[in-house]
N, C-alpha and C positions, 0 to 999 in steps of 0.2 A: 102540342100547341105552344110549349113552353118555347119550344126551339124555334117553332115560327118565327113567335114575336120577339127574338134574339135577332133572328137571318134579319127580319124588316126592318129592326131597328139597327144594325149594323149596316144594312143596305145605304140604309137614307142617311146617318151618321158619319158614316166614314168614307162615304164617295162608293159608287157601285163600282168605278172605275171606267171603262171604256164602253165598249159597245151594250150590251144587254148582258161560272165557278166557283170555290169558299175555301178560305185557309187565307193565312197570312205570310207562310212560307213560302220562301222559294225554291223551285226544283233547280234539280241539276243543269237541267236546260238552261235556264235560265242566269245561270252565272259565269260561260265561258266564252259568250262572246263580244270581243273588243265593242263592238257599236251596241253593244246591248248595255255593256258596263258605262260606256259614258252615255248613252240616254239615260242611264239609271242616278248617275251623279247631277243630269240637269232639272231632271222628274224630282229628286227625292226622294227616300225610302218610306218614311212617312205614306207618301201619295199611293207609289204602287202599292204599299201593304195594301191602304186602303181597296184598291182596284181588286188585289185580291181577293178579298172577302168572295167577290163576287162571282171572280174570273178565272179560277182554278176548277182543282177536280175533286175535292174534299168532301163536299156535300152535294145530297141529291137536288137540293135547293138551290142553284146556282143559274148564270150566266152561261154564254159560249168561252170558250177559251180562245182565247184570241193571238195565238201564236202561228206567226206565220203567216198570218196574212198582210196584202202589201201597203206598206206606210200609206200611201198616199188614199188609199180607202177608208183605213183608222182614223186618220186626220179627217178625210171629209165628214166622217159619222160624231165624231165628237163633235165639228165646229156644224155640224145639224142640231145636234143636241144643245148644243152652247146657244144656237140663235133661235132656238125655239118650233125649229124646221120640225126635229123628231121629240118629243119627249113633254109633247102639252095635251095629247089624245087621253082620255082618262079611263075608257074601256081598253087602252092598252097599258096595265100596271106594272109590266115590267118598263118599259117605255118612260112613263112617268117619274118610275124610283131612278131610272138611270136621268133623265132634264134634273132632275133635284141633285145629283149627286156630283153634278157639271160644276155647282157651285164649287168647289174645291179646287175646280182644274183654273185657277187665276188668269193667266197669262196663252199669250197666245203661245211662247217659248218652249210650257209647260205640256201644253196641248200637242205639240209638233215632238216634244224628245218621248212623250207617249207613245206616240203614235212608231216613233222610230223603234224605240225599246220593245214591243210587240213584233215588230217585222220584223227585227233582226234574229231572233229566234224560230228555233225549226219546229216545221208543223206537230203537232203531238197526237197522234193514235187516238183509236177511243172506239169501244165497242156501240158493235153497229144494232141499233134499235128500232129500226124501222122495215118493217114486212111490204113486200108489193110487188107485183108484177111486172118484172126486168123487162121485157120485150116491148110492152107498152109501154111504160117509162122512155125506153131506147128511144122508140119513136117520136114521141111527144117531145124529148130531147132536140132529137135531128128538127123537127120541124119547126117548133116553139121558144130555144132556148138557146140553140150553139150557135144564132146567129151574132149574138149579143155575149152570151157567155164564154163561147171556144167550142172547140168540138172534143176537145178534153176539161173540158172543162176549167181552164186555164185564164177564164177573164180577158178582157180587149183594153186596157187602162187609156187608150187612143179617145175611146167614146164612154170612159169611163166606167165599165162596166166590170165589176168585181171579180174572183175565180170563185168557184163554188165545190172546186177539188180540195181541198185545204178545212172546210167547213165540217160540223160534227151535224149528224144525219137529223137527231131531234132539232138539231136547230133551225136549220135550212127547213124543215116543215112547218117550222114553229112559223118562222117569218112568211113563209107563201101562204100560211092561213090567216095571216094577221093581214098583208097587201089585200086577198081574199072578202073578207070579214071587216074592212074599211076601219083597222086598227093601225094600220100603218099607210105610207104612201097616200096623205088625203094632203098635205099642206100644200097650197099653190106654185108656190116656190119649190117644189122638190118632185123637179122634171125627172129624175130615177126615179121617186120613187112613184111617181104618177105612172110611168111605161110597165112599172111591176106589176101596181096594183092590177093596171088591166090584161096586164099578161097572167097573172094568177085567177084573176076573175074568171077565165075563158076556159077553165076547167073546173071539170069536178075534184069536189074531196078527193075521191079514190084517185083519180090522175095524177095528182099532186103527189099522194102521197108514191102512184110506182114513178114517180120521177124524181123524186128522190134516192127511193130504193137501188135506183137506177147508179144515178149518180155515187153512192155510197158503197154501191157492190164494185164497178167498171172504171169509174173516173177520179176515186181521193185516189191522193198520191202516197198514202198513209198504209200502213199494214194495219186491216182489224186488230182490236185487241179483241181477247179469250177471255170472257167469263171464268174466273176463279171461283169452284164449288167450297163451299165451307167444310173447315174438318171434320171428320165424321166422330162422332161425341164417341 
């Protein structure tokens, strides 16, 4: 309990950071390259720490990591967040802690070298957590999802539609249950996220989740990572 109300209060304190991880270090990843090192001098080190809190791999309480994915989606989801598009629903609290933690991000400048400094880093691995039915996912894919997302999953930035190969598996369910469950994708203005919602509505739970499954096994660009057994005492 103690550590909860450490994670919430460092959530809301220091900026969740970007989209919806914990640590305030940075990986190796993240310090070799050129566009990464100057969005990181126009961000501030201050800010990303803050982001980190949230946005890393440290704790089981976290955020998505948000590496690798492309500028121009990070930017749109922050300045959703900034104007109130994402992050005013109150049944969705991670949603919430990240509109509160917008306050930080000052400038539109600041918001854009974010958003650059995320992209320009390579996607990061991350064991796969979600069970479901590859075959039916496949399918609900081709019919449902690759018209808008890729048939690799690759995203159409054309009609603005994000990759979902880059993405970690709890996460990408997290979110199709929240479009689902009318915790995301409700504001007027946010024609994405209004096509979600109804596109995640038109399935069940179980479909969601082997469509994920789906995606997680066949289409990240990522190598699973391997569960590490603890030492034997």
């Amino acid at each position: 309990m103690r550590l909860r109300r450490f994670f919430l209060r460092q959530c809301a304190g220091l900026a969740l950071g970007l989209w919806l991880g914990v640590g305030c270090a940075l990986g190796p990843s993240q310090v070799v390259s050129t566009p990464a090192v100057t969005a990181l001098g126009q961000v501030g080190q201050s800010t990303l720490d803050a982001c980190m809190v949230c946005h890393s791999t440290r704790e089981m309480q976290r955020g998505p990591v948000l590496d690798g994915q492309p500028e121009w989606y990070l930017a749109e989801q922050l300045r959703n967040f900034k104007s109130g598009r994402r992050g005013k629903n109150l049944a969705n609290r991670a949603g919430t802690l990240m509109g509160a933690a917008m306050a930080k991000v000052e400038t539109e400048a600041q918001l854009a070298a974010l958003a650059r400094y995320f992209a320009s880093l390579k996607p990061k691995p991350f064991i796969r957590v979600i069970r479901g039915d590859i075959a039916i996912g496949r399918a609900h894919y081709a019919t449902r999802c690759a018209s808008c997302h890729g048939a690799s999953g690759e995203g159409k930035p054309e009609i603005e539609s994000p990759p979902v190969n880059v993405q970690e598996d709890w996460f990408l369910l997290d979110q199709l249950r929240k479009y689902a469950n009318d915790q995301r994708g409700v504001h007027p203005s946010d024609a994405g996220g209004l096509m979600m919602k109804a596109a995640a509505a038109a399935l069940s739970q179980d479909d969601l989740r082997h469509v994920v499954a789906y995606i997680a096994k066949d289409l990240t660009v990522t190598p699973p990572l391997q569960k590490v057994a603890p030492p034997k005492q």
